[in-house]
C-alpha positions, 0 to 999 in steps of 0.5 A: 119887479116884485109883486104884490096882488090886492083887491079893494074890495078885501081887507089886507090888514087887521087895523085897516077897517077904520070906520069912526062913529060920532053922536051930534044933536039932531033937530027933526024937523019937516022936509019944507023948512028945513032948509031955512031952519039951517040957515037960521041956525048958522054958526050952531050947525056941522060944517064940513064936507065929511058929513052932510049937515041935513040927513034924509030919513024915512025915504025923504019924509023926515029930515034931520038938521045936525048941529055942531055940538057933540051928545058925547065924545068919541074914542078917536081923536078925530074932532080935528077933522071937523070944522066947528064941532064942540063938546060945549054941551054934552050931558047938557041937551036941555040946556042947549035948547035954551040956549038956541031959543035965546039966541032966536028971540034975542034977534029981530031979523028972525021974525018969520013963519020959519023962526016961530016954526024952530022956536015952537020946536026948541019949546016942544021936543028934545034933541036927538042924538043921531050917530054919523059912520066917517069913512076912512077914505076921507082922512088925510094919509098921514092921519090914518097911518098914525092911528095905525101905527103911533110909533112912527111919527115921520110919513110920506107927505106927497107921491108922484101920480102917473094916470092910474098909478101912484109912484111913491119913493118911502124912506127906509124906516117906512119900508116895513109898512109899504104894503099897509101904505100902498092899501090905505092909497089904493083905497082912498084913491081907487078906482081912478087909481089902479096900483101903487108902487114904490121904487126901490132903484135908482133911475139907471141905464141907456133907458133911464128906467128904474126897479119897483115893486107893487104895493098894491093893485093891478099887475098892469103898469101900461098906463095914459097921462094927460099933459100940456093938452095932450095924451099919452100912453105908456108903460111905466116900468119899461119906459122913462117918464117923469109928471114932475116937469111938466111945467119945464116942458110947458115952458120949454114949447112955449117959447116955439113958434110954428117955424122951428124944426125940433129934434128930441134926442131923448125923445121918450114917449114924445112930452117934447115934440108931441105938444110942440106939433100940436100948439104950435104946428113944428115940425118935429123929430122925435128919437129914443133908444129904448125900442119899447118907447119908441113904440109907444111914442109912435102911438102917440104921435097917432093918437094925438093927430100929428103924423103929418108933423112928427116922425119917431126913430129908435136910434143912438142919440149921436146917430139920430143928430147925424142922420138929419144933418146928413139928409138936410134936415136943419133943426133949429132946437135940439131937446137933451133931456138925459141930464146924468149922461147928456154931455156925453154926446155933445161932441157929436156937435163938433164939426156937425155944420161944417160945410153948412157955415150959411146955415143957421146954427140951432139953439141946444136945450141941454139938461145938466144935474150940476153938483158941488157948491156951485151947481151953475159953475158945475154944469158949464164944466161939464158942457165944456168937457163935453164940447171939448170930448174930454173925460170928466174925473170923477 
């Protein structure tokens, strides 16, 4: 695993420190009307949640009421970014005072203490230009790597989120940016996010773990996920887990009830057998190769309160469906989430009740890839070939 070491707190870029400044008109005004001058003054107000439409000055005894309307233009084109904003009176400050004067006395419902208060205050004193600093924590990802660097055009729209860690998985022609990418994430998003790392292998080999490299952050990947109501620890380099199916898992145990006996041959850190034990009170076996998985899915069987209902194993999965038959142990769903290599041990199925014909046979939960025009018709041939032990040509 490649690693790249950054703080936060430092700039690892030259461009990076992207502050944006924009000049408003400001109304002064005192602290007790304030708030209702703003509501009288409504659709001519900033909107937005980058900046806050009343600024607090002189420790609390001044307020200002930022309007909507820009005192000049800014470099950046940012005005996007802001709901409402306008360059209608720039140069022109005098005029839009007339303007927000008319528009008070040409309405009737603005007769109140707090309306002849604004009027008197658009007659007497001038609009101040009042300069407000946006924080590039609040721009959109692809927007700041567009200022950055104008001469890409195609960026990263989404990532994968793993408790303190961001997954990103960036296209070839964004690898020369990875680190610059991985800073601006980390920034935006720390200190809840701790690294970012990209993923530069394909998820391979009995453990299904892939090779990354850190963009930014900690060295640290042992991270805790929050799912289906339960918590998890693990350590994201070394063991398998996928955030994005979570609503497949979701859907998988709610069709559970507190009568069946699970059996998770890919257990991983216990996504299956964990919550299945704890909404739905089954009794669960939950089974890994990876001997690192196992550990942690011990742990969290611990951490989540159901010791009494789950027990974790470190076997081969053909082994570890054998060994509960053999000590009559009669599973009624058999989880296979190991979709490029599942149907590789379906033969273990063969023959597996024989002897046992009184008892009823368990429902399979088989992840398949299907491949082809017909993904469906793929993955049936596959489950065939399996059942039946013969070699699938490739």
């Amino acid at each position: 695993m490649k690693y790249c070491s950054y703080r936060p707190e430092s700039v690892a870029h030259s461009s990076f420190n992207l502050e944006v400044f924009l000049k408003f008109y400001s109304l002064s005004c005192e602290p007790k009307y304030c708030e209702e001058v703003r509501k009288l003054l409504g659709k001519h107000v900033l909107k937005g949640n980058q900046i806050k439409s009343i600024q607090v000055e002189d420790g609390g005894r001044k307020r200002k009421l930022l309007l909507r309307y820009l005192t000049e233009l800014p470099v950046e084109e940012v005005l996007e970014d802001f709901e409402h904003v306008s360059p209608e009176f720039i140069n022109r400050e005098k005029e839009l005072r007339e303007y927000l004067y008319r528009t008070i006395s040409e309405d009737t419902t603005y007769n109140s203490n707090t309306s002849q208060y604004l009027k008197q205050l658009l007659r007497s004193a001038e609009l101040e230009s009042l300069e407000i600093s946006y924080d590039i924590r609040n721009w959109p990802l692809n927007k700041i790597l567009r200022r950055l660097l104008p001469e890409i055009v195609s960026w990263p729209s989404s990532f994968e989120t793993v408790g303190r860690i961001i997954h990103l998985n960036l296209r070839e022609e964004l690898l020369p940016y990875r680190h610059l990418i991985g800073n601006i994430l980390l920034m935006k998003h720390y200190p809840r996010i701790k690294t970012v790392v990209n993923k530069v292998g394909e998820t391979s080999g009995p453990f299904r773990t892939f090779d990354m490299e850190i963009l930014s952050g900690e060295s640290n990947l042992i991270t805790e996920v929050k799912e289906n109501g339960c918590v998890y620890e693990l350590d994201y380099e070394r063991v398998y887990w996928n955030s994005k199916l979570e609503a497949e898992r979701r859907r998988v145990i709610e069709t559970f009830s507190s009568c069946d006996i699970i059996a998770d041959a890919f257990a991983g850190v216990g996504p299956f057998v964990i919550p299945a034990a704890k909404h739905k009170g089954c009794v669960a076996f939950g089974n890994d190769l990876n001997p690192i998985s196992t550990e942690f899915l011990s742990k969290n069987i611990r951490r989540n309160g159901v010791s009494h209902l789950v027990r974790a194993s470190c076997l081969d999965a053909c082994t570890f469906v054998k060994q509960l038959i053999e000590e009559e142990v009669y599973f009624t769903k058999l989880i296979m989430n190991y979709p490029s290599k599942s149907t590789e041990f379906l033969h273990v199925l063969k023959g597996l009740y024989k002897g046992r014909e009184d008892r009823p046979l368990p429902i399979v939960y088989c992840y398949i890839f299907g491949r082809g025009p017909d993904p469906f018709k793929d993955a049936l041939s596959a489950v065939f070939e399996g059942l039946t032990c013969k070699r699938r040509r490739s």
